[in-house]
C-alpha positions as CSV (number, residue, x, y, z in Angstrom):
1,X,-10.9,-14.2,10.8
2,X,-11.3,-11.0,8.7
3,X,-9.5,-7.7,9.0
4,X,-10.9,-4.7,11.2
5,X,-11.5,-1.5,9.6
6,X,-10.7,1.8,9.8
7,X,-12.5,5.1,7.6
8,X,-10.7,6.7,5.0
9,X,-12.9,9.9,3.9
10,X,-16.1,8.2,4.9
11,X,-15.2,4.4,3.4
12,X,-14.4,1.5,5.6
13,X,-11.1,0.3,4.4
14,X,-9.1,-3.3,5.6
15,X,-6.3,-2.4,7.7
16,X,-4.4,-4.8,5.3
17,X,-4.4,-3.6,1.9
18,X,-2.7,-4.9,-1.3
19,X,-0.1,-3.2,-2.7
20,X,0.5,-3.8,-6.2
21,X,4.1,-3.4,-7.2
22,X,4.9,-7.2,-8.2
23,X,1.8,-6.9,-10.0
24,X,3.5,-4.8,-12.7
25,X,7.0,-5.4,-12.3
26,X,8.9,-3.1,-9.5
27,X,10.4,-5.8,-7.4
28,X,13.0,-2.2,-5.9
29,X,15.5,-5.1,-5.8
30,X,16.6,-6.7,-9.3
31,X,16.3,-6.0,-12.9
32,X,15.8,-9.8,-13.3
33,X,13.1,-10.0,-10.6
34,X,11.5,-7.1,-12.6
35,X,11.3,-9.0,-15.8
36,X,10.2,-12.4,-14.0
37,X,7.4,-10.2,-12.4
38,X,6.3,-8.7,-15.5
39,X,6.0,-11.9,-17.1
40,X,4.2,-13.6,-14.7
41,X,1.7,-11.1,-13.5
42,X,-1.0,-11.5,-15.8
43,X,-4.5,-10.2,-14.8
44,X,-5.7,-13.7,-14.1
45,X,-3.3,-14.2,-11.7
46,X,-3.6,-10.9,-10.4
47,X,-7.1,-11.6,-10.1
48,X,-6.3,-15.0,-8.4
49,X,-4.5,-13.3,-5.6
50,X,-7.5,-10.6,-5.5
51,X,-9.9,-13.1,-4.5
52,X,-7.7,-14.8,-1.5
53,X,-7.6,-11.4,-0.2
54,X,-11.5,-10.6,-0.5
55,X,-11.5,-14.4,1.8
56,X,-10.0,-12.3,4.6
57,X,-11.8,-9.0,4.8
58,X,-9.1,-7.2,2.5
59,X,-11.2,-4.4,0.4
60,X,-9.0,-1.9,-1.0
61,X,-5.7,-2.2,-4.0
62,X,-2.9,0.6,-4.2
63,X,-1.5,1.4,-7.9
64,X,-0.8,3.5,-10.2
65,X,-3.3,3.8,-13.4
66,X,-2.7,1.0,-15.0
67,X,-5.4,-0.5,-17.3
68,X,-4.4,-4.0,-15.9
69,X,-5.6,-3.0,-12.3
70,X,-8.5,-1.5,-13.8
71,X,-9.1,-5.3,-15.1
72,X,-8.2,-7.0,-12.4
73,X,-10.7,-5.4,-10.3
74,X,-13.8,-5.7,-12.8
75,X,-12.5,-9.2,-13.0
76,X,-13.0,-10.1,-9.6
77,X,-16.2,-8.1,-9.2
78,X,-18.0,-9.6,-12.4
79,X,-16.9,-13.2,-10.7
80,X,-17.7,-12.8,-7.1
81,X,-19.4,-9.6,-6.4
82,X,-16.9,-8.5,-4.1
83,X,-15.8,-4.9,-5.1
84,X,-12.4,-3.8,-4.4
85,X,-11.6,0.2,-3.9
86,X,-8.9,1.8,-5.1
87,X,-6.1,4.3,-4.1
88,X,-5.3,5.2,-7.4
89,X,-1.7,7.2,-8.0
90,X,-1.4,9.4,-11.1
91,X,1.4,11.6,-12.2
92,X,5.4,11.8,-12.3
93,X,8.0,13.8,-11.5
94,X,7.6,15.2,-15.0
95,X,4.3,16.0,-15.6
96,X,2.6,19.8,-16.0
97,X,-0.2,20.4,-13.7
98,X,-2.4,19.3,-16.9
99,X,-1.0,16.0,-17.3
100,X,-1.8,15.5,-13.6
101,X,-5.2,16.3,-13.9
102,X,-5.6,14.2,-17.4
103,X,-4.5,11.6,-14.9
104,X,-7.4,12.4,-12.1
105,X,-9.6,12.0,-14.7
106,X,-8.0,8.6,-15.8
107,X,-8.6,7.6,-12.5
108,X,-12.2,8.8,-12.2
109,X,-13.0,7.3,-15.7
110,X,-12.0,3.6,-14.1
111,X,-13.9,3.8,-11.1
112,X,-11.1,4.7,-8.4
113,X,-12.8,6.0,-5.2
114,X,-9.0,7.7,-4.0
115,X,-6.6,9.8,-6.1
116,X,-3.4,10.6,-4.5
117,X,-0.6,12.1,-6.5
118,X,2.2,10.1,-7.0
119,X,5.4,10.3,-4.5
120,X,7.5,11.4,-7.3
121,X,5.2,14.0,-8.8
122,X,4.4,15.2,-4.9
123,X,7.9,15.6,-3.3
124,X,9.2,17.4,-6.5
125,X,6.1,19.9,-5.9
126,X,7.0,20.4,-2.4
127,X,8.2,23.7,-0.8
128,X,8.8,23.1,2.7
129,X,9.6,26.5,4.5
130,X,6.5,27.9,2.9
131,X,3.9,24.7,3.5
132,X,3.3,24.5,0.0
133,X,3.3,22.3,-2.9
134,X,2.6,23.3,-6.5
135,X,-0.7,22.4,-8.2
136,X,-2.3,20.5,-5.3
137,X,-5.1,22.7,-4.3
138,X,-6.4,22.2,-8.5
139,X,-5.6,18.7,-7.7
140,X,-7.8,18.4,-4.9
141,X,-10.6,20.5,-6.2
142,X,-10.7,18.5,-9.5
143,X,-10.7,15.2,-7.6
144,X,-13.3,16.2,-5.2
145,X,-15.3,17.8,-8.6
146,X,-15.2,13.8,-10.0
147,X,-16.2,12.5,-6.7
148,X,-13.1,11.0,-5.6
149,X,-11.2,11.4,-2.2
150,X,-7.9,12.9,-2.2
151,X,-5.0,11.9,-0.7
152,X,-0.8,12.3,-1.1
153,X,1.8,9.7,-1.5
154,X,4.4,11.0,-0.4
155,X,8.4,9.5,0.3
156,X,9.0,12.2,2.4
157,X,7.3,12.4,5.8
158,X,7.8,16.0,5.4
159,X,4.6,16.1,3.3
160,X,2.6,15.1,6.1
161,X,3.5,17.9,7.9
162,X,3.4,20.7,5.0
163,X,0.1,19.2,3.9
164,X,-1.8,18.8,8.0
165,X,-0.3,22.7,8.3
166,X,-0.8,24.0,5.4
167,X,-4.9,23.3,5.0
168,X,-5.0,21.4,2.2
169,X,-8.2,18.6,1.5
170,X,-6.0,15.9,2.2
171,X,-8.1,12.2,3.6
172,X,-5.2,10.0,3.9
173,X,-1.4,9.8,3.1
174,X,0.6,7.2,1.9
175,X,4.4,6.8,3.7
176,X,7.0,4.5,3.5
177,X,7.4,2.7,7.0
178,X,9.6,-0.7,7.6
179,X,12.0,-1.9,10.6
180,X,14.9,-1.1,8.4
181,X,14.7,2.1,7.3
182,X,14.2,0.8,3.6
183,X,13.7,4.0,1.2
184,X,12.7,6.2,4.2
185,X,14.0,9.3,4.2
186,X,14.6,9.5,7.7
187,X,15.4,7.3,10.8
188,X,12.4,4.9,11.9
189,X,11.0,6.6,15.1
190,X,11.2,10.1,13.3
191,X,9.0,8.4,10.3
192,X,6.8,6.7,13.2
193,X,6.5,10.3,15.3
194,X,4.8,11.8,11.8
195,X,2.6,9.0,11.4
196,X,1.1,8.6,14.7
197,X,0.8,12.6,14.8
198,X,-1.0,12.7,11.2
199,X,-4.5,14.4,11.2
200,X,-6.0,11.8,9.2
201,X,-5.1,7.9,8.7
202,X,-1.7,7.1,7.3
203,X,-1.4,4.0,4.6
204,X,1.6,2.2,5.0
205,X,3.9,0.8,2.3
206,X,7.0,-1.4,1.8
207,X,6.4,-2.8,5.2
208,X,8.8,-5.8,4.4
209,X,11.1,-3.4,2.7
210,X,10.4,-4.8,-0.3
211,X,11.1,-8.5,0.4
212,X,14.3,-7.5,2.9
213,X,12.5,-8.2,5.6
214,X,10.4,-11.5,7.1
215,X,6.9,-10.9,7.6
216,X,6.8,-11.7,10.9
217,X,9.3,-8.9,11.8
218,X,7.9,-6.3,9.7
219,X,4.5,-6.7,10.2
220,X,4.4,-6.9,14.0
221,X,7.3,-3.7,13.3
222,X,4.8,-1.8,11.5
223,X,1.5,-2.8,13.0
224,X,2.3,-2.6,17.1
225,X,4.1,1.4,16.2
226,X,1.3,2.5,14.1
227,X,-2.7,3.7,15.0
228,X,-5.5,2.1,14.5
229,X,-6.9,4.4,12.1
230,X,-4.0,3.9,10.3
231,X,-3.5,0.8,7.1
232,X,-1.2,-1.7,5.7
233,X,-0.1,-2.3,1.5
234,X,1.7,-5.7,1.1
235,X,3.0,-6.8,-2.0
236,X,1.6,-10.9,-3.0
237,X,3.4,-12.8,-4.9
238,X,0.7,-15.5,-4.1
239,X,-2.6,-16.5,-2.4
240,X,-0.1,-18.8,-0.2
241,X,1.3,-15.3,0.8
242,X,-2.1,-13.9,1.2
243,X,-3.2,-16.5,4.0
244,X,0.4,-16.6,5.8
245,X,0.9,-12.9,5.5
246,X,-2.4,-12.4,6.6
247,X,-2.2,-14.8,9.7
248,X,0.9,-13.0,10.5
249,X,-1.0,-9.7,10.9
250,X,-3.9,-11.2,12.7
251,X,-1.3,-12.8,15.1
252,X,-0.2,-8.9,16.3
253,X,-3.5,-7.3,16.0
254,X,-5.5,-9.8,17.9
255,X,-3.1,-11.6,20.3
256,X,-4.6,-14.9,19.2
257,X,-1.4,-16.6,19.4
258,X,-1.8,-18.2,15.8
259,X,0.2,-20.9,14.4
260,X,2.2,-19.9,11.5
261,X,4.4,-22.9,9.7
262,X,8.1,-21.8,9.5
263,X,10.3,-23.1,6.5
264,X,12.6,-25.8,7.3
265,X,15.4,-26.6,5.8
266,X,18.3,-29.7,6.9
267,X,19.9,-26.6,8.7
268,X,17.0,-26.3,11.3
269,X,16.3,-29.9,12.0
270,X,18.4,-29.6,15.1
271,X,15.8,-27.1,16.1
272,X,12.8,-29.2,15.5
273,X,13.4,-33.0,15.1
274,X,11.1,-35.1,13.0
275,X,11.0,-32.0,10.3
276,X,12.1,-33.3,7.0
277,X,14.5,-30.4,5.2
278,X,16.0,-29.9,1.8
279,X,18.7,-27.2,1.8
């Protein structure tokens, strides 16, 4: 089984997509896990976990510019042939409009095919009342100039909104979404009401609220209350997560019914005699 697709500014992208932040150590729970990710993320197994998602259909990697991606990618291409686009996220909170567009041309120089501003450089740029936000119609034109596709990512579902209203070339937006509310900025249904009324297709992130949440419940969450023009990031630690992740998300989109093995422990052997448990 491989993923459907849906078009992002002319591309057919995965409507699973991998998201990238245990890649380079932002687990948004621990400053342990952060340094256990850090350390164990090296491009090879970054690229390992690259290639179980290429098995399934999975085409496109969200990140910020960071060399290792740019690696990772070429990796995995050079090996298999099997190219991997990229929403690439330059910028922060603190940057001038010219250190934002030194960044569009980072991305451009290492082959992204999508530069979106990054959530904290976008929502401090952001002047609601007036549907405006500061420096992104240069943005825009300059990504458009190194034949990229713009997008936003946003936190704020407000963005959506200012950006759909306000005219700006804008292909796709990336927005928080989860069961639990996890770093939205609003209540669920009013984050799902601006997704599903988006002009153009919404990528999803922290759909397991960063490892709060079991796949099964987020995914089917996330995936039954979205479009289908609209996409997926999860966050691998693994290729095992890949394929159960995956089948997880099949599961909802297709109806298929599939089998995904549960983790047993002593606890649950009441619930299913004959499974042998540990904890």
């Amino acid at each position: 089984m491989r993923f459907a697709t849906t078009n992002i500014g002319g591309l057919e992208i995965s409507r699973m997509v991998c998201g990238s932040n245990p890649f380079f150590g932002f687990s948004h729970f621990s400053a342990a896990k952060d340094a256990w990710f850090k350390r164990y993320f090296t491009t090879e197994r970054i690229v390992e976990i690259l290639h179980k998602c290429s098995e399934y259909g999975i085409n496109a990697v969200v990140s910020g510019p960071v060399e290792r991606m740019h690696e990772a990618i070429v990796s995995l291409e050079q090996q298999t042939g099997y190219h991997f686009y990229w929403f690439c996220t330059p910028g922060s909170s603190s940057d001038s409009l010219e250190q934002l567009l030194a960044g569009v041309q980072w991305s451009a120089d290492h082959g992204a095919e999508f530069c979106l501003p990054h959530q904290s450089c976008t929502d401090n740029r952001m002047n609601v009342p007036e549907l405006r936000i500061e420096g992104l119609t240069e943005f825009c034109q300059r990504v458009r100039e190194l034949d990229m596709i713009p997008g936003l990512s946003t936190h704020r579902p407000e963005t959506v909104r200012v950006a759909d209203e306000g005219g700006y070339d804008i292909e796709t937006y990336v927005q928080i979404y989860n069961p639990i509310g996890f770093l939205c900025q609003v209540e669920t249904d009013w984050v799902q009401r601006v997704i599903n009324n988006a002009k153009k297709p919404v990528l999803c992130i922290k759909p397991l609220a960063a490892g709060r949440v079991m796949p099964p419940t987020g995914l089917r969450f996330v995936y039954e209350t979205i479009r289908p023009v609209d996409t997926v990031a999860v966050g691998f630690l693994s290729p095992e997560e890949v394929e159960e992740d995956v089948k997880i998300a099949l599961n909802v989109l297709t109806d298929l019914g599939a089998d995904v093995p549960l983790a047993y422990t002593r606890s649950k052997q009441a619930l299913a005699p004959g499974q042998a448990g540990g904890g």
